[in-house]
C-alpha positions in Angstrom: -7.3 13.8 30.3 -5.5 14.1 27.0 -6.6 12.4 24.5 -4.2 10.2 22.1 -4.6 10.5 18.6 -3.1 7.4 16.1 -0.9 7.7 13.3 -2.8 9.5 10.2 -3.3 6.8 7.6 -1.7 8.2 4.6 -3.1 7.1 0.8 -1.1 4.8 -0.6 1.7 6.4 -3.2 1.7 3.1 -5.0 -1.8 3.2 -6.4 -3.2 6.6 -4.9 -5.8 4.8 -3.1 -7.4 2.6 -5.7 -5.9 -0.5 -4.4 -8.1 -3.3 -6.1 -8.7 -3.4 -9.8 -10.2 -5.7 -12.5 -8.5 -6.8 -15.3 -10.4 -8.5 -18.4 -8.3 -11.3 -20.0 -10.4 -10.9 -23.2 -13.2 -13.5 -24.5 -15.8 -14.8 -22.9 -17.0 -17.8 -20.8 -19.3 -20.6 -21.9 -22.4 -18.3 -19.8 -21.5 -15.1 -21.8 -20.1 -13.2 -19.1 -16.6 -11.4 -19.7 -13.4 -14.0 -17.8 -11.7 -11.0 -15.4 -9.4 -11.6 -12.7 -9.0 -9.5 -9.6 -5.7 -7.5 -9.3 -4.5 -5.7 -5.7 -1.6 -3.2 -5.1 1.4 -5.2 -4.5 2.8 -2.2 -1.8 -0.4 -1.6 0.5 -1.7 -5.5 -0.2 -5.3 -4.3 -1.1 -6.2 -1.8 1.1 -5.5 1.4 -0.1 -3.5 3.1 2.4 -0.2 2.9 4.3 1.2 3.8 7.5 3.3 6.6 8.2 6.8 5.3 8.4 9.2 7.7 10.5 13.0 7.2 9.4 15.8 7.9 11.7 18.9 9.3 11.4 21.4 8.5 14.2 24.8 10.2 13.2 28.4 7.9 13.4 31.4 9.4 13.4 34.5 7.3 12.0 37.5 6.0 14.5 35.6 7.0 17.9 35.0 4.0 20.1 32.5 3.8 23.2 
C-alpha cells in the first residue's frame, strides 16, 4: 500500500525559525534578577514553522456568462 506523506513543514519566513525570544526591559527586581518579558513571532504564534499554503489561480474572462 502507498504510503501518504503530510505537507512539509516549512520554517517560518517571519522569524527563520527562532520563534520565541526574550527581551530585557532594563533594571532589576527587588531579588537581583534582570525583569524580561517573553516575546513570540506574531505570524507562526510561537512555533517556529508554517504550513505550506498552495494559492490558486482560477482564470475569469470578462462578459461570458454560465
Amino acid at each position: 500500500m502507498p504510503q501518504h506523506s503530510h505537507a512539509p513543514a516549512r520554517v517560518c519566513p517571519s522569524c527563520d525559525g527562532f520563534a520565541t525570544a526574550r527581551v530585557t526591559l532594563g533594571g532589576r527586581d527587588r531579588h537581583g534578577h534582570l525583569r524580561t518579558i517573553t516575546v513570540h513571532c506574531p505570524a507562526c504564534h510561537g512555533t517556529g514553522i508554517r504550513l505550506a499554503v498552495r494559492r490558486t489561480h482560477i482564470a475569469t474572462t470578462v462578459g461570458v456568462s454560465a
